[in-house]
N, C-alpha and C positions, 0 to 999 in steps of 0.2 A: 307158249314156250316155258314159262314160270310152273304149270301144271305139270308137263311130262316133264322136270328136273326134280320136281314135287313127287312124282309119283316114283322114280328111279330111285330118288332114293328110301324110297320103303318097297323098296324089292330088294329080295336076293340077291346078292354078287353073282353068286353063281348060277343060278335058274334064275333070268331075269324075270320068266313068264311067271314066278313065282311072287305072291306077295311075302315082305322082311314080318315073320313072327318073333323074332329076338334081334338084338344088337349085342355085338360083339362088344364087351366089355374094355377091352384093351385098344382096339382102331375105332372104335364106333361101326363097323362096316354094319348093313344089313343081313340079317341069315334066315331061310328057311328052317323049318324045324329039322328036317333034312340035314340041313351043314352046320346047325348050330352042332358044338361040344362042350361038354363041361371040364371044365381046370380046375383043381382048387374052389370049386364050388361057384366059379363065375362063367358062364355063356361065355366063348371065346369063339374065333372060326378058326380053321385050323391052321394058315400060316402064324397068327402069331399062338397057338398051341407049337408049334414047332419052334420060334424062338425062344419061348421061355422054357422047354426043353435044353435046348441047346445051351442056355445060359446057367440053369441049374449044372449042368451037366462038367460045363469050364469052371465052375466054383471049384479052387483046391479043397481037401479032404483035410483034415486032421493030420493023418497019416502022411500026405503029401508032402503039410509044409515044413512036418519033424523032416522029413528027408531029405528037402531045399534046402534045410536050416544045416544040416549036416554032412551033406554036400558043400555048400559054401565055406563052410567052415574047415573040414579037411582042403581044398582048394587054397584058401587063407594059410594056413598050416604049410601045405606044399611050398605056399611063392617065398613064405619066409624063412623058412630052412634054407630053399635056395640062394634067396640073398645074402644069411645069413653064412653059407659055405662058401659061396664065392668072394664075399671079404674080407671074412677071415682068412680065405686064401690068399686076398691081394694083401693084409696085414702082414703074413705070413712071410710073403717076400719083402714086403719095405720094411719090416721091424727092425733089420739090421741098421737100414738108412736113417730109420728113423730117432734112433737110438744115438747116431753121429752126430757131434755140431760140428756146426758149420764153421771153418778155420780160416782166419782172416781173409788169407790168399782168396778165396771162395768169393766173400762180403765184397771185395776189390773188386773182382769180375763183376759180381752182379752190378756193385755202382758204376762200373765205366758201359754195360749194355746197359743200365738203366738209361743213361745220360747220352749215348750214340757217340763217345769221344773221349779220348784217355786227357784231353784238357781239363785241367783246372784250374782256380783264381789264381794259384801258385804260378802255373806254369807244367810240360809234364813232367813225371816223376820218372828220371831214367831207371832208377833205383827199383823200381815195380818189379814184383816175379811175374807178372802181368806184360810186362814188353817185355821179358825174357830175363831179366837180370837175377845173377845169382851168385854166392860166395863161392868161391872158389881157392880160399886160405885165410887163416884163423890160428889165434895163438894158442887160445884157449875158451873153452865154455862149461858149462855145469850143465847136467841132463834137468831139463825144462824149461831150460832158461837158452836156450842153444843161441845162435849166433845169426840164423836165420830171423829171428826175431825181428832185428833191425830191419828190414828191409820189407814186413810184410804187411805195410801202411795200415796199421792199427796201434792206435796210443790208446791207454785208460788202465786204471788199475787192477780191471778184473781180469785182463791178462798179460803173463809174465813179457817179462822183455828179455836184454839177455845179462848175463853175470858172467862175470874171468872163473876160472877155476880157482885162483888163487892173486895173492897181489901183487904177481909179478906183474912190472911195468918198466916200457911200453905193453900193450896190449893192441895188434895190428888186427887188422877185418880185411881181406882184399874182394873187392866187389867188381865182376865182372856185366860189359854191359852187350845186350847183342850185336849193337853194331855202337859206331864212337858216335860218340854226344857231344853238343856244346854246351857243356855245362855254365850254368852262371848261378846258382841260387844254392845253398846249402842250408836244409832246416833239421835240425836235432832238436830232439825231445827227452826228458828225464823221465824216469817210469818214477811216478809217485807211490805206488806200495812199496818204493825199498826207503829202506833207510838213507838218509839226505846224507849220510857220510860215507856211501859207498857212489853216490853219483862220478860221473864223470867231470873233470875239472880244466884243463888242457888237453884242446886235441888237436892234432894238425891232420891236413887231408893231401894226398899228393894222387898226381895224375898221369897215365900214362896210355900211351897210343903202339908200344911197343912189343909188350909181350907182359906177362905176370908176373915177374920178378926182375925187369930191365927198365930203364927207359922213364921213372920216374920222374917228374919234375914240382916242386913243391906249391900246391895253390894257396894255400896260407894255414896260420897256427892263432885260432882262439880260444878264450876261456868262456868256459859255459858257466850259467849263473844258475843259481840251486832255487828254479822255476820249476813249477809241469807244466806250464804252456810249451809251445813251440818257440827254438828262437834261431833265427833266419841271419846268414851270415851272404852276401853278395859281392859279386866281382864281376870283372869285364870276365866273357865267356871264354872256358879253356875246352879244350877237343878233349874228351878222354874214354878211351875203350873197358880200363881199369883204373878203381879208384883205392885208394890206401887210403881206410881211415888208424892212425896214429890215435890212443888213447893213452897219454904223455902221462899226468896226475889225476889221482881222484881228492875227494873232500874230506880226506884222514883214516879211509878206512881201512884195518888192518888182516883183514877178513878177504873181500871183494874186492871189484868193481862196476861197477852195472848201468846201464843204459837202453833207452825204449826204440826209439826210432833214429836210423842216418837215412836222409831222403836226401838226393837231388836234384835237380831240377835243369833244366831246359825252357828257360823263359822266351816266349813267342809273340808271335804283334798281331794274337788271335785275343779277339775283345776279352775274351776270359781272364786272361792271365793278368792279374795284378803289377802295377809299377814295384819295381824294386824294393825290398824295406830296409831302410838301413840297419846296419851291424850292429849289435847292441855292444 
């Protein structure tokens, strides 16, 4: 058996009757002089004369790969023009928005969706343009410094609060609420960029369930202290649809009057809300 596997293989693949006078350089196979071919100078048979055809043949050219190369690259060119127009398009439209800041009212919204709750340690803020509250009569204001100010639960010096036109006084705010509140917590704020002699110095607040200019009743009269913190006045809770803040005196100034924030509050027996803080 060892003999004829012996002998098969020195014959020809293809004429077995034939005895192998060459070996195919590339398979080893056996070949008659018949089936051998010359490649490149080496004895081949001729399937793998047809692969190395074949393989020469897929080799890119010179020519080829400048024009893959430049293909790809107009292609490159294409997607980034494209990007680059549709961008600039979307730029195009939000450059307006973009250009806007964002104004307190705005900040307010976002923190009460960030937090899923108009509650805070305070208590909430009727006062909010956020639950609807808005002024609704005003003695006076100076363009920038409007009157809206007060109410758009942002204190800090990098933006204005509001100013009197002048130093008449009293100086009244009437603050309307969406629906009546129990108010119990009042926080005023002094806007630090103005001069401490135009703050606010006696103010009284009154409250009403009647109409805008009826039906007040007076919830108390304090003096504010030449602070920028916050400072928090408390009472047993009054109902009130409209609130009248009264700014009585200021700190000598003969110019102004000016003030940052009138918040008030609605304290609840929701764990947030802080205990009372006494009247300074």
């Amino acid at each position: 058996m060892l003999k004829a596997y012996s002998n098969a293989r020195h014959r020809c693949y293809l004429h077995p009757h034939r005895l192998a006078e060459f070996k195919c350089e590339r398979c080893k196979t056996g070949l008659c002089s018949e089936c051998s071919r010359e490649y490149n100078g080496q004895p081949l048979c001729e399937h793998c004369i047809e692969e190395l055809q074949y393989i020469e043949a897929s080799k890119p050219t010179l020519a080829s790969r400048v024009r893959d190369f430049f293909t790809s690259l107009r292609n490159t060119i294409a997607v980034i023009a494209v990007v680059a127009l549709v961008g600039g398009g979307i730029f195009y439209v939000f450059r307006g928005f973009l250009n806007q800041p964002i104004t307190p009212e705005e900040m307010a919204r976002f923190r009460y969706a960030a937090s899923g709750s108009f509650e805070t340690p305070e208590g909430i803020n009727a006062n909010s343009t956020v639950l609807g509250a808005k002024i609704v009569s005003f003695t006076s204001q100076r363009p920038g410094f409007e009157v809206t100010h007060l109410i758009n639960e942002y204190t800090g010096v990098d933006y204005p609060g509001w100013r009197s036109a002048d130093l008449a006084l009293p100086q009244d705010v009437v603050v309307e609420h969406d629906q009546a509140a129990a108010v119990s917590k009042l926080i005023f704020t002094q806007q630090g960029s103005e001069p401490p002699a135009t703050w606010a110095k006696d103010v009284e607040v009154d409250a009403s369930t009647e109409g805008l200019d009826r039906g007040y009743s007076k919830i108390g009269q304090w003096r504010l202290e030449q602070l920028t913190g916050p400072q928090k006045f408390t009472f047993p809770p009054v109902s009130a649809k409209w609130l009248r803040l009264r700014v009585l005196t200021n700190y000598g100034s003969s110019d102004y009057t000016s003030l940052d924030e009138f918040d008030a509050y609605v304290v609840t027996q929701n764990p947030l809300a802080a205990a009372p803080s006494p009247t300074p």
